[in-house]
TORTORVEX-127314 format. One line per 4 residues: number of its first residue (from 1); for each residue x, y, z of C-alpha. Coordinates in Angstrom, 1 decimal. Layout:
N
NUM) X,Y,Z ~ ...
//
This chain:
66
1) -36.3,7.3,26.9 ~ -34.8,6.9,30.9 ~ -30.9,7.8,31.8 ~ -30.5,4.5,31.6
5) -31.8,3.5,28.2 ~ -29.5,6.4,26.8 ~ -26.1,5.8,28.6 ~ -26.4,2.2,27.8
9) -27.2,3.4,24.0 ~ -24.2,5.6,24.5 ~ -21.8,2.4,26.0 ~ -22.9,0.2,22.8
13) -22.4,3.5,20.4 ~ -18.6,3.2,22.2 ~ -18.0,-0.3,21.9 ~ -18.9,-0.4,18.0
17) -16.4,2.8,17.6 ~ -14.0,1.0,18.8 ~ -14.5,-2.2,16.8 ~ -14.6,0.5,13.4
21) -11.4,2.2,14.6 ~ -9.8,-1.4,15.7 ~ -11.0,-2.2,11.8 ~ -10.0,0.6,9.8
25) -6.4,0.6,11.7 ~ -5.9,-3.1,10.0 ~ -6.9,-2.0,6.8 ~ -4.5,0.8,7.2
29) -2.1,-1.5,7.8 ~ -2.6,-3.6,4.7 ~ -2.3,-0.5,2.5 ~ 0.6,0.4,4.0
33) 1.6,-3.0,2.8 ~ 0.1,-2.8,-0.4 ~ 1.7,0.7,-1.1 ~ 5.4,-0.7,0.1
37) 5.2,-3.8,-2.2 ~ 3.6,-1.3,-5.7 ~ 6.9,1.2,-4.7 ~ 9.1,-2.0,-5.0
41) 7.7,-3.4,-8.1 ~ 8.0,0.3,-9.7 ~ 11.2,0.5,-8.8 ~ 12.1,-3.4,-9.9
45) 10.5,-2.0,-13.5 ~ 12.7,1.0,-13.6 ~ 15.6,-1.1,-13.4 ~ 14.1,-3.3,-15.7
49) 14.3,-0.5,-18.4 ~ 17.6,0.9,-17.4 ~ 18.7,-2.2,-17.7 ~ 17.5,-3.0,-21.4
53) 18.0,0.6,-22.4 ~ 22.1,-0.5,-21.3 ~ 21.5,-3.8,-23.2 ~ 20.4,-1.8,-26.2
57) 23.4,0.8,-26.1 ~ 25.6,-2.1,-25.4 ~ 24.4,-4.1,-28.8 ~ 24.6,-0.5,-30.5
61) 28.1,0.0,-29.5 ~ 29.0,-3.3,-30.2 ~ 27.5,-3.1,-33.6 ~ 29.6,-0.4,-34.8
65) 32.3,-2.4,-33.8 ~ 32.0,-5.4,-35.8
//
């Protein structure tokens, strides 16, 4: 193989390591998103119990009322 074939092997090896690192940035970026939006619905489903574990004590303490 010449010094010519190899550095333009080695240019080419370049350019497709920077179109995988351009790629895997994006997709880090998308599971950024992805992990923001699963912390937000956790979070929405905690208060969803809290706030039927209130209901519940509510109707309890209401119960022993009437």
């Amino acid at each position: 193989m010449k010094i010519n074939e190899i550095k333009e092997l080695v240019k080419k090896l370049e350019e497709k390591k920077n179109i995988i690192a351009k790629e895997r940035d994006e997709i880090r970026e998308v599971y950024d998103e992805l992990e923001n939006l699963l912390e937000s619905f956790d979070r929405g489903i905690d208060d969803l119990t809290d706030g039927m574990n209130l209901l519940d004590s509510g109707i309890c303490s209401l119960s022993e009322v009437v």
